[in-house]
C-alpha positions, 0 to 999 in steps of 0.5 A, a space after each residue: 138223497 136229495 134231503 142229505 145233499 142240500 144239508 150238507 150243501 147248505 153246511 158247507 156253504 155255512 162253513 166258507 162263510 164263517 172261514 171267509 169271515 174270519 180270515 178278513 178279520 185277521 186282515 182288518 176287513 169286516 163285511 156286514 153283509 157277507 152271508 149266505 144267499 136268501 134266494 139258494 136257501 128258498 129252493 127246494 133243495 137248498 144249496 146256497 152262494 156265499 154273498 159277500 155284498 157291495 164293498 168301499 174302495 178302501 176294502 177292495 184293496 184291502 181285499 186284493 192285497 190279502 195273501 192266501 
């Protein structure tokens, strides 16, 4: 059971970033380090945070002012 959760967990995870990446893309906003957390993914059961890293102020407001 734990196996399956941490796959579908670690998918998941997989997932939002992909979907993360390519809406601030549509929006001109690439972020090189946006990717999934090393330190999640070296559990024993892996279920990773999405880390979307350190940012300029130019992309933080370009981030505030991107509409869902």
């Amino acid at each position: 059971m734990e196996a399956r959760h941490s796959a579908l967990c670690a998918g998941e995870a997989e997932d939002a970033v992909k979907e993360l990446r390519a809406e601030l893309a549509k929006a001109g906003i690439i972020r090189l380090s946006l990717g999934l957390d090393p330190v999640g993914l070296a559990r024993k059961a892996p279920c990773p945070l999405v880390v979307s890293g350190r940012t300029s102020p130019d992309d933080a407001r370009r981030l505030a002012a991107v509409p869902r």
